[in-house]
Backbone as JSON Lines, residues from 0, in Angstrom:
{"i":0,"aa":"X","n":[23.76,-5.98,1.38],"ca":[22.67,-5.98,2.34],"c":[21.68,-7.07,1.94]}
{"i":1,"aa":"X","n":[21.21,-7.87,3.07],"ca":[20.19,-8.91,2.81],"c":[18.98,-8.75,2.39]}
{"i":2,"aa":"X","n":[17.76,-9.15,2.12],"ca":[16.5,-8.81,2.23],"c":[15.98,-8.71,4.13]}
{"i":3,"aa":"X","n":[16.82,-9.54,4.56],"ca":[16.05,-9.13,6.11],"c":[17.03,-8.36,6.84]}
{"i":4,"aa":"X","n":[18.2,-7.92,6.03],"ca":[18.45,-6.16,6.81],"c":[17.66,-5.07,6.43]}
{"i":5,"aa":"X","n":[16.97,-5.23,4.96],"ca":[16.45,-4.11,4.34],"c":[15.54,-3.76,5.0]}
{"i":6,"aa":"X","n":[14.48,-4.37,5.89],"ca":[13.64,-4.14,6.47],"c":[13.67,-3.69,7.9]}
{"i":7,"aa":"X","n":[14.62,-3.35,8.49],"ca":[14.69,-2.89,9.62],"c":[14.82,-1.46,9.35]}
{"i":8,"aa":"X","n":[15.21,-0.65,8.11],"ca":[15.19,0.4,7.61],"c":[13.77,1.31,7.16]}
{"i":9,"aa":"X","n":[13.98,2.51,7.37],"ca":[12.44,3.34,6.73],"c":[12.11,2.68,5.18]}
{"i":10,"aa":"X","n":[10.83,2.13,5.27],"ca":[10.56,2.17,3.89],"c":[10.19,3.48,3.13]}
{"i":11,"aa":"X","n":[10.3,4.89,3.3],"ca":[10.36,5.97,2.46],"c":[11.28,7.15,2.31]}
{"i":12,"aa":"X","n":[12.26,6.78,3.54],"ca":[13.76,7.57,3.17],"c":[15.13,6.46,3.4]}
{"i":13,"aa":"X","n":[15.14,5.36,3.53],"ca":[16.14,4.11,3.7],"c":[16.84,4.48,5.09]}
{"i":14,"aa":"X","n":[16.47,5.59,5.81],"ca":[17.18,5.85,7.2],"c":[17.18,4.39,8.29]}
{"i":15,"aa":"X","n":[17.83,4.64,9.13],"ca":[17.71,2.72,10.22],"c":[17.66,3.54,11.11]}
{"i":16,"aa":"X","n":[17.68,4.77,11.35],"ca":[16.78,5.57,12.55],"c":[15.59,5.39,12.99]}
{"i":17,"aa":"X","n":[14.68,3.79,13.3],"ca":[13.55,3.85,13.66],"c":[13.43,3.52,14.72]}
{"i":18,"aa":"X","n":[12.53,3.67,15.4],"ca":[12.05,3.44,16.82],"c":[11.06,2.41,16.49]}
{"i":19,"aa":"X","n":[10.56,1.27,17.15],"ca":[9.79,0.19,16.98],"c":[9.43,-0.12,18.49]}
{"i":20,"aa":"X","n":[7.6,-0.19,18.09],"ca":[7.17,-0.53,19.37],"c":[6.5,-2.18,18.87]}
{"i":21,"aa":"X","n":[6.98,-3.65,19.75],"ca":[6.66,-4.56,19.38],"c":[4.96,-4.44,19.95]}
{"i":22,"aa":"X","n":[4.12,-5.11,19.56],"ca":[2.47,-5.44,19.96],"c":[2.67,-6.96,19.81]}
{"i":23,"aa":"X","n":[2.49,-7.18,21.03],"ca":[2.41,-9.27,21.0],"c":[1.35,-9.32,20.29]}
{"i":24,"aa":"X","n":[0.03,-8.31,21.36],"ca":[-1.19,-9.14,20.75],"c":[-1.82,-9.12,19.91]}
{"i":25,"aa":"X","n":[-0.93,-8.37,18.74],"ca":[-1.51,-8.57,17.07],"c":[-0.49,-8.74,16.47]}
{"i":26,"aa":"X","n":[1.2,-9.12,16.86],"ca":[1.9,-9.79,16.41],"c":[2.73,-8.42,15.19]}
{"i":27,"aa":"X","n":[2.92,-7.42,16.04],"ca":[3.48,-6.2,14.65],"c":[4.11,-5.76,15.33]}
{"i":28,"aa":"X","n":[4.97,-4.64,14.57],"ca":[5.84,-3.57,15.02],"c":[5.0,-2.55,14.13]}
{"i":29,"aa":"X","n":[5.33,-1.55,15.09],"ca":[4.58,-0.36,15.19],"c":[5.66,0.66,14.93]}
{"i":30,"aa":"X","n":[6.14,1.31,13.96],"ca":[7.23,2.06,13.57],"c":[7.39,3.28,13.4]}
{"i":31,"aa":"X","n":[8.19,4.15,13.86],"ca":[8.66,5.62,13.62],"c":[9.71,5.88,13.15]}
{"i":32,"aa":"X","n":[10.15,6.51,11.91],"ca":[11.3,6.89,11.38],"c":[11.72,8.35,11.97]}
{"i":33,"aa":"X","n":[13.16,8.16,12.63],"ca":[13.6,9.69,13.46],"c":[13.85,10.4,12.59]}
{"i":34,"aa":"X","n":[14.01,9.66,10.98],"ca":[14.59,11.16,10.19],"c":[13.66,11.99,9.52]}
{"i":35,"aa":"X","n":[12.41,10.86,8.96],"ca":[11.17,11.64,8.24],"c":[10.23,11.95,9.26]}
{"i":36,"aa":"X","n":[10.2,11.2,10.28],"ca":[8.93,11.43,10.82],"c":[7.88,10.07,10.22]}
{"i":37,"aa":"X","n":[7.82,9.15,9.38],"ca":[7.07,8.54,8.97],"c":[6.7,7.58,9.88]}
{"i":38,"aa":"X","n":[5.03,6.78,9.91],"ca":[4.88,5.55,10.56],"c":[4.06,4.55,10.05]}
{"i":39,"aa":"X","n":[4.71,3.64,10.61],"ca":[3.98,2.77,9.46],"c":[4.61,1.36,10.51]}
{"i":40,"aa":"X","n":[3.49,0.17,10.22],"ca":[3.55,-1.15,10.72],"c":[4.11,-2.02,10.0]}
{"i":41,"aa":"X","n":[4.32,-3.28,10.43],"ca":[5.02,-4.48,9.64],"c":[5.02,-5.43,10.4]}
{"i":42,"aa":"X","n":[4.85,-6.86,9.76],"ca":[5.13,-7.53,10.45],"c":[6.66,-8.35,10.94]}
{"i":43,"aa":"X","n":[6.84,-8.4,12.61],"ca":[7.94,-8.33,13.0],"c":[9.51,-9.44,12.16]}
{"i":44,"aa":"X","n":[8.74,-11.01,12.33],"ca":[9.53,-11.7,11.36],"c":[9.92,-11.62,9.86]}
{"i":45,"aa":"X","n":[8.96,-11.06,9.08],"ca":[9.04,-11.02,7.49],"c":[9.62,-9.65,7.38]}
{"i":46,"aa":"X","n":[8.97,-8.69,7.96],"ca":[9.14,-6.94,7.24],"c":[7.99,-6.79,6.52]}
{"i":47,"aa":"X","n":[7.09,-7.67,6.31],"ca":[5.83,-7.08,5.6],"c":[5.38,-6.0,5.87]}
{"i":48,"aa":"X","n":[5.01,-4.72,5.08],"ca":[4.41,-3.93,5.34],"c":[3.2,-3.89,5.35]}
{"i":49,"aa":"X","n":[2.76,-3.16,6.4],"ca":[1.34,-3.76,6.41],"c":[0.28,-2.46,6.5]}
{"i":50,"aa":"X","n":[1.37,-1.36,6.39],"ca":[0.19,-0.21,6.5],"c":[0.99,1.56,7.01]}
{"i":51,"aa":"X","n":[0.42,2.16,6.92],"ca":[0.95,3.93,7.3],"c":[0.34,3.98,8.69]}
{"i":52,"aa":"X","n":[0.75,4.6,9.64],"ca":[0.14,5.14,10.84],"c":[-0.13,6.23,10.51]}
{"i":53,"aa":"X","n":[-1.85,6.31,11.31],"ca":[-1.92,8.34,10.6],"c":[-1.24,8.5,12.43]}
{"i":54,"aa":"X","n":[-1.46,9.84,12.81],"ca":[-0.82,10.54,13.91],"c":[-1.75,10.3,14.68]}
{"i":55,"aa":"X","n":[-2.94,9.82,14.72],"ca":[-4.0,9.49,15.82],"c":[-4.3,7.54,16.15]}
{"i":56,"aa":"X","n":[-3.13,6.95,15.32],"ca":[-3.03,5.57,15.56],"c":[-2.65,5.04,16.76]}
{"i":57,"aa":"X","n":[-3.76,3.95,17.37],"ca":[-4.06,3.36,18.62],"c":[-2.69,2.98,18.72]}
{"i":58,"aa":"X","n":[-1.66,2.68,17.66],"ca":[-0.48,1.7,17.54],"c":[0.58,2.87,18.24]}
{"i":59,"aa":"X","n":[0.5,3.89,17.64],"ca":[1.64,4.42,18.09],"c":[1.54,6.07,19.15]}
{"i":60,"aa":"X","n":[2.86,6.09,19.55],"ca":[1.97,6.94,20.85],"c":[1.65,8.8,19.77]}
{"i":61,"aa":"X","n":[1.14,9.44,20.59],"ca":[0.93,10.72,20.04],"c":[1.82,11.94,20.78]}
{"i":62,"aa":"X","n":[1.96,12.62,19.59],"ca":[3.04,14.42,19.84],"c":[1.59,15.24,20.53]}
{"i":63,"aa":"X","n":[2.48,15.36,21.82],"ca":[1.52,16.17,22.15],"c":[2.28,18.16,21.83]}
């Protein structure tokens, strides 16, 4: 596996079950892992991580 397959994967259970919402206008993906539940951003070309979504993040939608 490459360094830029690794990143299409959960960074806290290695699942590739994520859902990704792109944002042009701050240039991220906005991420949900189907197996933990985790979320968290990155940026789309590198995989940088760039942060956790809490459950009330503008980025990603909410469980109602």
């Amino acid at each position: 596996m490459t360094a830029a397959d690794h990143h299409l994967g959960c960074p806290f259970c290695t699942s590739y079950g994520v859902a990704r919402l792109y944002l042009a206008s701050v240039r991220l993906d906005s991420c949900e892992c189907q197996a933990c539940g985790a979320r968290w951003d990155e940026e789309p070309e590198t995989g940088t991580y760039k942060g956790r979504s809490s459950r009330q993040s503008v980025m990603t939608r909410r469980e109602v």
